[in-house]
C-alpha positions as CSV (number, residue, x, y, z in Angstrom):
1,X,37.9,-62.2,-114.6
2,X,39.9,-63.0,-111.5
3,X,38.1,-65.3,-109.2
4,X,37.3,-63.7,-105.9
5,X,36.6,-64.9,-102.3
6,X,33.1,-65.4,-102.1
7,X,30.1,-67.8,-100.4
8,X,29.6,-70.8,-102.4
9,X,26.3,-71.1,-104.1
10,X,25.4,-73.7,-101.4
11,X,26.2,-71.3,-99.2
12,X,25.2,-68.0,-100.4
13,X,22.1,-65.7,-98.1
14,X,19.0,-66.8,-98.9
15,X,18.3,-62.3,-99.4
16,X,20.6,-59.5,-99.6
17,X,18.2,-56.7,-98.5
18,X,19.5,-53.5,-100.0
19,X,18.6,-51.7,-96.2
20,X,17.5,-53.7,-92.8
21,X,16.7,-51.4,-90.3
22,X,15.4,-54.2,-88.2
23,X,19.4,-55.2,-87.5
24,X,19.8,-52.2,-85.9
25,X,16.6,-52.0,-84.1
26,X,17.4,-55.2,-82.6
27,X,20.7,-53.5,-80.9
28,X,19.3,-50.5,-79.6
29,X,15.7,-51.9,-78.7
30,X,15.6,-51.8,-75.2
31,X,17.4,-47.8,-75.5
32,X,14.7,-46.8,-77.8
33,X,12.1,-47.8,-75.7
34,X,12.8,-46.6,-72.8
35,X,13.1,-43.1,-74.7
36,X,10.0,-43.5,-76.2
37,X,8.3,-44.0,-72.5
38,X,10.2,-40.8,-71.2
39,X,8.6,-39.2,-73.4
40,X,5.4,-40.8,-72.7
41,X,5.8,-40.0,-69.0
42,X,6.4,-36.4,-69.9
43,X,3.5,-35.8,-71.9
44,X,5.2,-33.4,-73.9
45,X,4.8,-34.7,-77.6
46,X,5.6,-31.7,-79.6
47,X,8.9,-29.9,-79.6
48,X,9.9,-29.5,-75.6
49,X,13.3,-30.4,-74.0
50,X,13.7,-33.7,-76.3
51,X,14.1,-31.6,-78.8
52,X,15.9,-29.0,-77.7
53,X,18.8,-31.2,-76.7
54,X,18.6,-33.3,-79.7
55,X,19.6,-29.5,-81.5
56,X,22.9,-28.7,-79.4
57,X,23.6,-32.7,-80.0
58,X,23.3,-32.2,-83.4
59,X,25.2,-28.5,-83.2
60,X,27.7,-30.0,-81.8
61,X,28.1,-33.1,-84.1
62,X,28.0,-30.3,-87.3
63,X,30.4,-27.8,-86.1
64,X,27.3,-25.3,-86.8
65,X,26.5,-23.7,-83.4
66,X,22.5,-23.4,-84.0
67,X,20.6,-26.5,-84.9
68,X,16.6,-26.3,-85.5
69,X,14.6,-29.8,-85.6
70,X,11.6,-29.5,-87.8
71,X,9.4,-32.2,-89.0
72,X,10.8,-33.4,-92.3
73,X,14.0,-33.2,-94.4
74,X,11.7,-31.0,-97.1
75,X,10.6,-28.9,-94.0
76,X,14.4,-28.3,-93.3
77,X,15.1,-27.1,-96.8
78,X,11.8,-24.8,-97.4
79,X,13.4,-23.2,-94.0
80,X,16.7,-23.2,-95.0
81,X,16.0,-21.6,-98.0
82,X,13.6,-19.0,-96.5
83,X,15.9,-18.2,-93.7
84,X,19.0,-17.6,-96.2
85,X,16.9,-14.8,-98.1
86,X,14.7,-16.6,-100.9
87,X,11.9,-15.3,-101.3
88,X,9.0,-15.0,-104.2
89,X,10.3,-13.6,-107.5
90,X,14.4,-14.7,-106.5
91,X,15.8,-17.6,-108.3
92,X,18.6,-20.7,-107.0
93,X,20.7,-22.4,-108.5
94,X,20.5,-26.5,-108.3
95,X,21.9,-30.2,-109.2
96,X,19.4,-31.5,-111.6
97,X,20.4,-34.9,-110.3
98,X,18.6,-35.5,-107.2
99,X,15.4,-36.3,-104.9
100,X,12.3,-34.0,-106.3
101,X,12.3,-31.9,-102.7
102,X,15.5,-29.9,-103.7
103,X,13.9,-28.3,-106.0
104,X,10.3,-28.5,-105.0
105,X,11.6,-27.2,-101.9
106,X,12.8,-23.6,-103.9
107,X,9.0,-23.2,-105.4
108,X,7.4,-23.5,-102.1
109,X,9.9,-20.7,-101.1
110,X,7.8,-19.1,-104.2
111,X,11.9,-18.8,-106.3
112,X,12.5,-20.3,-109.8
113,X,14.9,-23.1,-110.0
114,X,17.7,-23.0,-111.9
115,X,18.7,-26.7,-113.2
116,X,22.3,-27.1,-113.7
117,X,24.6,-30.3,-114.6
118,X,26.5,-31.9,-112.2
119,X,29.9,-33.0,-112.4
120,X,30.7,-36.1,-114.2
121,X,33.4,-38.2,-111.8
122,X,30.9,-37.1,-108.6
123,X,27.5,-36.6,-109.6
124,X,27.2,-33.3,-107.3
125,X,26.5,-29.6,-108.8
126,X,29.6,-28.9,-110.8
127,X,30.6,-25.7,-109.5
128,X,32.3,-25.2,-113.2
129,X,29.0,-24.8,-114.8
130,X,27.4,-22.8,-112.2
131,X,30.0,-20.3,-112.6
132,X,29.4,-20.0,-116.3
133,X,25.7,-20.0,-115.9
134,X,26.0,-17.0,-113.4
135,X,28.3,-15.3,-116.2
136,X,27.0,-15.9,-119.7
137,X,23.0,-16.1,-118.9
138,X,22.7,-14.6,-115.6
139,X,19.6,-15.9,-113.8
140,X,16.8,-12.9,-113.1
141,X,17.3,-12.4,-109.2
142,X,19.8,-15.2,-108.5
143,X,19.6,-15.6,-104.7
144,X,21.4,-18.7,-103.6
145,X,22.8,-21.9,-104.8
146,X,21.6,-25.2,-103.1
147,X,24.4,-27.9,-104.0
148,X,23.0,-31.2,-102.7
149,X,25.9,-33.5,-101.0
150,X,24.3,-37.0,-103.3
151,X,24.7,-39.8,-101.4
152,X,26.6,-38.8,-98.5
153,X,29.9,-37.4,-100.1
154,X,29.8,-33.4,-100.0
155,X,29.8,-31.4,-103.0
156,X,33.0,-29.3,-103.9
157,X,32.4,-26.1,-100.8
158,X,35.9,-24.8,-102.0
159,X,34.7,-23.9,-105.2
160,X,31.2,-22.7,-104.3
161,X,32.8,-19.9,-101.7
162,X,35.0,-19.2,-104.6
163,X,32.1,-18.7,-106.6
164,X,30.5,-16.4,-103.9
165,X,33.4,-14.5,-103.4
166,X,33.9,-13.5,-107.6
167,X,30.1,-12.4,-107.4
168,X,30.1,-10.8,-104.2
169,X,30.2,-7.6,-105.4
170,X,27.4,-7.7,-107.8
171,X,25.6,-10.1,-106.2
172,X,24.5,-11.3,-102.5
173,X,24.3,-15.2,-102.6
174,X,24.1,-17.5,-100.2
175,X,25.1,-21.2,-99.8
176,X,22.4,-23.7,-99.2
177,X,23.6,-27.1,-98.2
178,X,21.1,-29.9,-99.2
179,X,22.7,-32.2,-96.3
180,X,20.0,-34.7,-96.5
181,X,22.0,-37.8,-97.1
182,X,25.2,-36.4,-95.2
183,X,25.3,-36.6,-91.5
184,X,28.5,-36.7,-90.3
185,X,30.2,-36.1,-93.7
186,X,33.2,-33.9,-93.7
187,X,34.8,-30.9,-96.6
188,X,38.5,-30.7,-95.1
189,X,37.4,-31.6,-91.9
190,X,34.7,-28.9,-91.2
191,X,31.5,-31.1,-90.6
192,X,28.1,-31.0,-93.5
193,X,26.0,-28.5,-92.2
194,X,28.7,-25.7,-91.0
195,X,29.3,-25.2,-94.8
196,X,26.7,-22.6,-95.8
197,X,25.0,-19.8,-94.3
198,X,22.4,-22.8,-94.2
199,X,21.8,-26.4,-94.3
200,X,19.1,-29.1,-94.2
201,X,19.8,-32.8,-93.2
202,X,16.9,-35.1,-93.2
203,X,16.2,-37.8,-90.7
204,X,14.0,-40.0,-92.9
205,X,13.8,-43.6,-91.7
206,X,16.4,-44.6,-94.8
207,X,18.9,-41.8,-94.2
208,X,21.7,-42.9,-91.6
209,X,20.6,-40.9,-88.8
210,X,16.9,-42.1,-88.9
211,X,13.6,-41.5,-87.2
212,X,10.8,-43.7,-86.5
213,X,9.2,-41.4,-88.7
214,X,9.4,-38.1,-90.6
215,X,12.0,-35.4,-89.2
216,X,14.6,-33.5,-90.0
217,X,16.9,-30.6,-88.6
218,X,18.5,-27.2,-90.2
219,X,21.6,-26.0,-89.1
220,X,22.8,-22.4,-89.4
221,X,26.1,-20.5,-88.2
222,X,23.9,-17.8,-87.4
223,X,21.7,-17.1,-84.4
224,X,19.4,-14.5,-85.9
225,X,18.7,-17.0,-88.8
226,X,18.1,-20.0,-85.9
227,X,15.6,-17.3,-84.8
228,X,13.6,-16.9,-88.1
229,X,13.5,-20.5,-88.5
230,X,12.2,-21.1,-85.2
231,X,8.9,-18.8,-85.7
232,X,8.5,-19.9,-89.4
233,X,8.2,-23.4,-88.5
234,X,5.9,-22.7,-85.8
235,X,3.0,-20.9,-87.9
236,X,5.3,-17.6,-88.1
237,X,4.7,-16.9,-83.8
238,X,7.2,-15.4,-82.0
239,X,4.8,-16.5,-78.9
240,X,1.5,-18.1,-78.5
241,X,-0.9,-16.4,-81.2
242,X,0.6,-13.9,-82.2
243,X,2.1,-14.1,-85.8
244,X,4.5,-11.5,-87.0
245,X,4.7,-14.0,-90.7
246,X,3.2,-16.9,-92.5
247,X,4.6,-19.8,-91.5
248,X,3.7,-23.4,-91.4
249,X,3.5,-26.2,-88.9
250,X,6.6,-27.7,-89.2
251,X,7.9,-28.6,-85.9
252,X,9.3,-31.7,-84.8
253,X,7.8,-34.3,-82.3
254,X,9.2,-35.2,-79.0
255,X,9.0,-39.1,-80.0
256,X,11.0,-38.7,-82.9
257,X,13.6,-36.0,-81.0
258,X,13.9,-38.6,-78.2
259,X,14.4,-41.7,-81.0
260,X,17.3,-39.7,-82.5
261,X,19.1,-38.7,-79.6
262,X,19.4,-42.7,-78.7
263,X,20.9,-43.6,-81.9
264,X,23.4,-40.1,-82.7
265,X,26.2,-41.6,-80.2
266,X,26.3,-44.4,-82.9
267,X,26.7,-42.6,-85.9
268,X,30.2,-42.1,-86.2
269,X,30.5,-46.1,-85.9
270,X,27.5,-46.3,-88.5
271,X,28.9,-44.0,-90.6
272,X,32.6,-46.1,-90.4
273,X,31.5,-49.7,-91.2
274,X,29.4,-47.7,-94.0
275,X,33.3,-46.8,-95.6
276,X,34.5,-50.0,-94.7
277,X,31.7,-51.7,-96.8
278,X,32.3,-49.4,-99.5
279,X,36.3,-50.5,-99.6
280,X,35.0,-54.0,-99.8
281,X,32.7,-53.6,-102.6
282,X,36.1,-51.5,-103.8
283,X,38.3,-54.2,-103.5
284,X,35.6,-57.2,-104.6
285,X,34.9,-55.2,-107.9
286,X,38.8,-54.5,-108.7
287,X,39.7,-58.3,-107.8
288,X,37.2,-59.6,-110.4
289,X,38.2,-57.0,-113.0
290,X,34.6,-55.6,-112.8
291,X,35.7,-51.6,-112.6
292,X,37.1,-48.6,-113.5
293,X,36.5,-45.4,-112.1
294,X,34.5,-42.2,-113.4
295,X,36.2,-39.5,-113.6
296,X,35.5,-35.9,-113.8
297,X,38.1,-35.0,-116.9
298,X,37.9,-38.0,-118.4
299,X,34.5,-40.1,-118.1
300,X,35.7,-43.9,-117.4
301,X,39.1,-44.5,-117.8
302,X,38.0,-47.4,-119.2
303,X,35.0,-47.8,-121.2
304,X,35.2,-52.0,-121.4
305,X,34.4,-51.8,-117.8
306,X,31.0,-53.1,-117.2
307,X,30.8,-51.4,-114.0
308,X,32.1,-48.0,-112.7
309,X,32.8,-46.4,-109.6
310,X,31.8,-42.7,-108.5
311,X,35.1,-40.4,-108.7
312,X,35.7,-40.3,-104.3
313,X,37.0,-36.3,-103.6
314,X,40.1,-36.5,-101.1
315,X,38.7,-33.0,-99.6
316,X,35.9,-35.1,-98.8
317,X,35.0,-37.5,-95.7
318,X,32.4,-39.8,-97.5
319,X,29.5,-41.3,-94.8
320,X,28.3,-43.6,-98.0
321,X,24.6,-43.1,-97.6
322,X,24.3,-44.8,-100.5
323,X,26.7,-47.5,-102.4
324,X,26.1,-46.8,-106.3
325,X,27.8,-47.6,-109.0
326,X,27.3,-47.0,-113.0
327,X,26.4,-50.4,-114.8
328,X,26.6,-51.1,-117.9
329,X,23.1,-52.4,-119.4
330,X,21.9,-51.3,-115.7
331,X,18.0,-52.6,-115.8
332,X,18.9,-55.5,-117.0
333,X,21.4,-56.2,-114.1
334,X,18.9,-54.9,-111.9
335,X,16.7,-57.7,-112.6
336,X,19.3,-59.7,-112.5
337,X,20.1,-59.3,-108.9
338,X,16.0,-59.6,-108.0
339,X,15.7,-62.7,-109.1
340,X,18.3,-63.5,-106.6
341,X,16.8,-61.4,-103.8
342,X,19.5,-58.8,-104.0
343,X,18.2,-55.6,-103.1
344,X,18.9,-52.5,-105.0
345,X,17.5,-49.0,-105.8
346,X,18.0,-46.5,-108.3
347,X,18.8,-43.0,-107.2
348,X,17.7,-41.2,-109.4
349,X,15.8,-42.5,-113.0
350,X,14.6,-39.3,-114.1
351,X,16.7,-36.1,-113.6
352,X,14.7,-32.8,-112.1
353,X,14.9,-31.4,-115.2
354,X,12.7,-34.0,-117.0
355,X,10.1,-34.2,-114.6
356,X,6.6,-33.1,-115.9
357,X,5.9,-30.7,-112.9
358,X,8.9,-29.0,-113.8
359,X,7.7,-28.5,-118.1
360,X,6.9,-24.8,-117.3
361,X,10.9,-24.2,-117.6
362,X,11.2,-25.1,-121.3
363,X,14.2,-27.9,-120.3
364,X,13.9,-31.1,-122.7
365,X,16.4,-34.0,-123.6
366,X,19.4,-32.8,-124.1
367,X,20.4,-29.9,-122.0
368,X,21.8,-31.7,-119.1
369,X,23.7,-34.5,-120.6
370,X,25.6,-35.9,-117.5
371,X,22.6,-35.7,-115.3
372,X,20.7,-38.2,-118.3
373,X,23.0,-39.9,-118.8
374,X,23.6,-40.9,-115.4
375,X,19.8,-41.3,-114.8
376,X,20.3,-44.9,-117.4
377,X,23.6,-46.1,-115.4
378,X,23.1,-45.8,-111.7
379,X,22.6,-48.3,-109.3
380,X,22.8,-48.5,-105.7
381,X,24.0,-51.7,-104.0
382,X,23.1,-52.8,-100.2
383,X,24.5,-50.6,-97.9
384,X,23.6,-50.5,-94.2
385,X,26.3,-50.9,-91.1
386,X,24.8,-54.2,-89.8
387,X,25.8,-55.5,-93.8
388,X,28.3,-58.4,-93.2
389,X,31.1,-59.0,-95.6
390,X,29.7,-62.6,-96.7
391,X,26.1,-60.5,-97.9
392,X,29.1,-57.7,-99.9
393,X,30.2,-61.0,-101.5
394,X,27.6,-62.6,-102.8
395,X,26.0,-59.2,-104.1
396,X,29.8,-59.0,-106.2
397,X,29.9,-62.5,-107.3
398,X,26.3,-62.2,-108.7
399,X,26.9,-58.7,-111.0
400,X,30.6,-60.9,-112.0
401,X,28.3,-63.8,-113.3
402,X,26.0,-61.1,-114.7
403,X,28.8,-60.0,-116.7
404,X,30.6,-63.0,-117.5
């Protein structure tokens, strides 16, 4: 392996987290307090004009004219999935390969989901397979298809409006964006969230537009469907007690609105030293002979790589929620890089699929290769915009001892 510029043992971090929000914190403190207090001084804690501004911010930053905050990321998708037409008895389509809400999401919404692999170079829902599942077995009542943009690079939109355009005829589906992990993330420069007829994004205090809290927003191209949302999150009330539906309580506090709205002028900065990190941990890899990438056609185009990079889409504007990479003998890498304070997660260890609430489908071992297999490789690396290129070092020259 090629030696590569790193810190010296000597001089090497004492701890690599794998996220420090208290970096950022420190930058914005004074900001975020004095937000905090407006709102205090306002007395109005739930929904209310911090919240009303924080949607046309975030309308604006999308591309998607209506914006509705609600209290969590899996808030935003039961309403996104509501508000596109699911409803008990339908069916949608969806990655095996992600966080339990996109699919726990779809059963709330009282729909069947319909697990199908993802794409081998990406890791989102290959559109390939989607396609021949809506052909050859047909779901009972197919009603939308919720592709989840995994770890902050959107899934392939070109395909899915292709798809809905074949079926259109025979069947009314709608595109569901699971935008939880892509804020600011771009398909051929139309923003995550404008994609579908709806979207969720999730404000989660590890995503990289984060609360101090729970939170999270749907966007939607359409006003009438803003509307829906609007009442469903608010107990299904047009106005005070009266309810035309059953909704829930989902709305979003003013604290957390107010929080947001100091940090969104950042994210596009965030979200750029986030893709410079990622093209040093590029580089770093390459220069020690660590890598290969894994591609959709082919798998790795080189299999005596220990470590391989996630196929990057050039449709795609990549915010790098997450760093991850596929390792070979991944645990015990994992462990590895603990004993050494290195932070790292894995995302995700057991595909939807496999999960015991999900049994009642009749999936086992087997039927979604690429999702398993992944499930034993990935592994994501520290990634946070306040990460410094000596901490992206160190974290490469420990995995090239690992393998040496």
């Amino acid at each position: 392996m090629n030696p590569i510029s790193t810190p010296s043992r000597s001089t090497a971090p004492e701890s690599v987290p794998l996220l420090d929000l208290r970096r950022q914190y420190n930058a914005i403190r004074e900001e975020v307090l004095a937000a905090i207090a407006r709102v205090c001084d306002s007395q109005s804690f739930i929904l209310g004009p911090e919240v009303e501004a924080l949607e046309r911010e975030i309308g604006a930053l999308t591309g998607a004219p209506c914006a509705v905050g609600c209290a969590s990321g899996t808030e935003a998708l039961w309403l996104a999935l509501v508000a596109a037409g699911v409803k008990p008895g339908d069916s949608v389509i969806t990655t095996a390969f992600s966080f339990f809400a996109s699919a726990s999401a779809i059963v709330r919404a009282g729909a069947m989901p319909v697990f199908v692999d993802v794409d081998a170079g990406t890791l989102n829902l290959d559109a390939t397979l989607v396609d021949r599942q809506l052909r050859t077995r047909r779901p009972e009542n197919v009603r939308a298809i919720l592709p989840v943009h995994l770890y902050g690079q959107c899934a392939n939109m070109d395909q899915f409006d292709h798809l809905v355009k074949d079926f259109a005829q025979e069947l009314k589906i709608a595109i569901v964006e699971d935008a939880a992990q892509a804020i600011g993330a771009e398909w051929n420069g139309r923003g995550a969230g404008s994609l579908g007829a709806t979207a969720a994004f999730s404000f989660y205090p590890t995503k990289n537009l984060s609360a101090y809290g729970d939170a999270g927003i749907v966007t939607t191209t359409c006003p009438q469907l803003a509307e829906h949302m609007r009442q469903l999150r608010n107990h299904g009330s047009p106005r005070r007690y009266y309810h035309d539906e059953f909704g829930w309580n989902g709305r979003m506090d003013a604290i957390q609105a107010a929080v947001l709205r100091v940090k969104l002028p950042h994210i596009a900065d965030w979200n750029h030293s986030r893709r410079q990190h990622a093209a040093t941990y590029d580089r770093l890899f390459a220069s020690a002979g660590l890598t290969a990438i894994h591609t959709s056609n082919q798998g790795s185009n080189d299999r005596a790589a220990p470590v391989r990079l996630l196929e990057r889409s050039p449709q795609a504007k990549h915010v790098f929620h997450q760093y991850v990479i596929r390792a070979r003998r991944r645990d015990d890498l994992r462990n590895f890089l603990a004993e050494r304070k290195i932070g790292s997660e894995i995302y995700y260890p057991l595909p939807l699929h496999l999960q015991p609430a999900f049994a009642y489908l009749g999936l086992k071992a087997g039927d979604l290769p690429v999702s398993e297999q992944a499930a034993t490789e990935v592994l994501a690396l520290p990634m946070f915009p306040e990460l410094t290129e000596a901490e992206i070092g160190w974290v490469v020259e420990s995995i090239a001892e690992f393998y040496s």
